[in-house]
N, C-alpha and C positions, 0 to 999 in steps of 0.2 A: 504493500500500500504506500509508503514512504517512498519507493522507488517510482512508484505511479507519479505521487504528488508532486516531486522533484521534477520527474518527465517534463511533466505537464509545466509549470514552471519555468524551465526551461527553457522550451517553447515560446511559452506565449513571451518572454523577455527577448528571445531570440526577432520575432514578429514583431515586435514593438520596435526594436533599434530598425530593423527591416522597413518599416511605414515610414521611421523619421529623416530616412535616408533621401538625396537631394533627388534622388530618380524618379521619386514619388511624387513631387512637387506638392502642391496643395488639394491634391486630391485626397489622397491618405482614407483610412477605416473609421468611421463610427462605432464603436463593439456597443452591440447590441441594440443601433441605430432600427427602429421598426421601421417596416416598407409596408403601407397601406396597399392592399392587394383590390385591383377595380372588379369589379363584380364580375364582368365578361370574362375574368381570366379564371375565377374561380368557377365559373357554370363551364367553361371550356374542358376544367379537369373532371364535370362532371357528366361529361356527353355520353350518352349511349356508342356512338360509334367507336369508344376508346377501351380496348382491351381490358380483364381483368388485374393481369399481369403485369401492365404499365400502371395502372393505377396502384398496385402495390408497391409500386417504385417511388410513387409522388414523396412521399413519406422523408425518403433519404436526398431526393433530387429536389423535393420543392419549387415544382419549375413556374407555381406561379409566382412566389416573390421572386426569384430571380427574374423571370419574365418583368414583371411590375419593376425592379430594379434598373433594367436596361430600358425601360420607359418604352414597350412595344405596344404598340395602337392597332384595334382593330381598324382594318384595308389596308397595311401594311405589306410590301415586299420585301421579302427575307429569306434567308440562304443559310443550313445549316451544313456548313465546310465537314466533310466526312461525317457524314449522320449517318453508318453503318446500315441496321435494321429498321432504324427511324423512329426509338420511339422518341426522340423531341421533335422531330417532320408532323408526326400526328398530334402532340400536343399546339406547334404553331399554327398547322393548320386548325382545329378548332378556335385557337384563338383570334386570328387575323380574321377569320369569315369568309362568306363566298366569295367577299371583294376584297381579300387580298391573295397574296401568292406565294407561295415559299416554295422555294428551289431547294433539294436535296440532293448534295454533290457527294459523289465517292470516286475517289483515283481509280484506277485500273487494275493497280494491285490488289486494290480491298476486291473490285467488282470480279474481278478473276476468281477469289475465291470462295464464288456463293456457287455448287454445282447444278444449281435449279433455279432459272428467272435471273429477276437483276435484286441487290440488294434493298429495295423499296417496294418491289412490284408486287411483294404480297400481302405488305402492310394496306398501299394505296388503293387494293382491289377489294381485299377482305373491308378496310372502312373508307370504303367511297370515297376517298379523299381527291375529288375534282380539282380543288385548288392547289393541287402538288405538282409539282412537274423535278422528273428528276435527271440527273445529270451526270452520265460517265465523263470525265474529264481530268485533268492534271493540275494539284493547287498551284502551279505555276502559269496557268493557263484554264481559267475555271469556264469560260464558255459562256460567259452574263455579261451581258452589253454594261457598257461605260454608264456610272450614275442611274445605276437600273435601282437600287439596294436601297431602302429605311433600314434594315439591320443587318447584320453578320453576324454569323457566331460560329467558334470550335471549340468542342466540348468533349474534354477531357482525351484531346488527341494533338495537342502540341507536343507534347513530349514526345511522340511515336516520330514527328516529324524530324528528330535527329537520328536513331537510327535507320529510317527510311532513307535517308541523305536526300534528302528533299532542300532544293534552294527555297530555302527562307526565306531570305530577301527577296527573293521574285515572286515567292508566294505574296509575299506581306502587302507588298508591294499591286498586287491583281486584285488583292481584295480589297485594297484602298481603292483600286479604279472602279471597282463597280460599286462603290456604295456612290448614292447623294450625296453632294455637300452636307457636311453637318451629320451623313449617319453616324449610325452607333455598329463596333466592333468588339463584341464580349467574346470574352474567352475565359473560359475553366478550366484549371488542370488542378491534378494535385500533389500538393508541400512534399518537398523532397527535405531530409533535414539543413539543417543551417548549415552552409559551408560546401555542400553536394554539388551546388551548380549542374552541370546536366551528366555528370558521371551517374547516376540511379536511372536515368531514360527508360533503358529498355533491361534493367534487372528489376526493378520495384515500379517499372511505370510511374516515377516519379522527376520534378524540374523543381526547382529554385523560382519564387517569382518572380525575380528579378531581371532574369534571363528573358524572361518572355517580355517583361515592361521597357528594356533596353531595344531587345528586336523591333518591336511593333513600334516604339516610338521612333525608330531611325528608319521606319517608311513614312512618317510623315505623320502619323496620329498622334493625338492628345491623349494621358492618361486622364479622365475626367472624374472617375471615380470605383470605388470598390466597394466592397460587404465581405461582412463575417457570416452570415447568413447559411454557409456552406461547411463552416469550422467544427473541427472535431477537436480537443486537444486531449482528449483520449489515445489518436493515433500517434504511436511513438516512431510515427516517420520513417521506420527503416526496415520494413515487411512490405511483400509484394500487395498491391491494391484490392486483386483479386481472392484475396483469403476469405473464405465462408462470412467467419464473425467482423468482417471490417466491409465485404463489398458493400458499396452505395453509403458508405458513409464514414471514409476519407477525410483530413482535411484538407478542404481544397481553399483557393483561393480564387474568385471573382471580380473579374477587371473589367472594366469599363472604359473604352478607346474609343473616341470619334475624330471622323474625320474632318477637320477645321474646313470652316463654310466659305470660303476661298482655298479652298483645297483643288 
């Protein structure tokens, strides 16, 4: 228990000096700042169309504060950058509505290894999801026209993007072109311990945040803002993501990028 307490401790000391750091500018964490959830986003987790199984997910994901967090509006166009099986494709689409659109993108590598259909196309048929369109494509070249985008997001798959050896910078860089001036670029990953930097990527699926808030800011975006919203400090950071008693509730961290309205 003492070794817990300390853990923990630790941690959150470690995250603090991490927030007040110049990288972060004046964005920085609110802990335990509440995010008012708008109604549409909470009847969206409660759709008929939305599997039982995703709904048991809501719980460790919470994708309506987070959603409510990155300030997404129904008619929104939005793109979730490697959404695998889609379940946050079928949470934005209930939420944007018949009048908006969300594109779910998967590389080649990921699409290569579904041996039946394409990675979305069971989800989108089993729940009707009309307003999906989805996208084989390369995050260096995502295939969505220039200033198409209200949001972006990649979720819980930056880290993969190093050993994938995927250019970064050109990625970062593509999904800056297709958002609007002014959209918003969330990204979730999760806390590698203090000092990891991206040596834990692909043995614990873990990154540094900071890594990522240097990246994305040297394509041009603004860090705007973050949440603790997604924080575990139960996880002692240095176990793979996937373990029975930790999946879906990691801690991760939540960033908030847009891209400046003269961008």
């Amino acid at each position: 228990m003492l070794g817990r307490l300390f853990s923990s401790t630790v941690i959150a000391l470690s995250l603090a000096i991490s927030l007040a750091s110049p990288q972060v500018g004046a964005a920085g964490v609110t802990p335990g700042a509440e995010i008012k959830v708008p109604g549409f986003m909470t009847k969206a987790l409660q759709a008929d169309s939305r599997p039982d199984e995703d709904k048991d997910r809501d719980a460790g994901r919470r994708p309506d504060q987070v959603m409510a967090f990155f300030g997404l509006e129904r008619g929104d166009t939005v793109a979730e950058f490697m959404a695998s099986r889609g379940y946050y494709v079928g949470v934005l689409s209930e939420m944007v509505g018949p009048d908006g659109t969300v594109f779910g993108q998967n590389n080649s590598w990921l699409a290569d290894r579904i041996t039946e259909g394409t990675p979305l196309g069971p989800r989108i048929a089993a729940s009707g999801l009309t307003n999906v369109e989805e996208l084989t494509s390369e995050l260096e070249d995502p295939q969505i026209p220039a200033n198409t985008l209200d949001q972006a997001y990649m979720i819980l798959f930056y880290h993969d993007t190093f050993w994938l050896e995927i250019d970064r910078a050109s990625m970062n860089k593509a999904i800056y072109k297709t958002l609007k001036p002014g959209g918003i670029y969330g990204v979730i990953d999760h806390h590698a311990a203090p000092g990891m930097g991206i040596t834990d990527v692909r043995g614990n699926h873990r990154i540094e945040r900071h890594v990522v808030v240097d990246e994305v800011t040297a394509a041009g975006f603004e860090l705007v803002g973050e949440t603790d919203v997604l924080e575990n400090l139960e996880d002692s950071l240095d176990v793979i993501v996937f373990q029975p008693d930790l999946r879906g509730d990691t801690h991760r961290f939540v960033l908030k990028f847009q891209k400046p309205m003269d961008g």
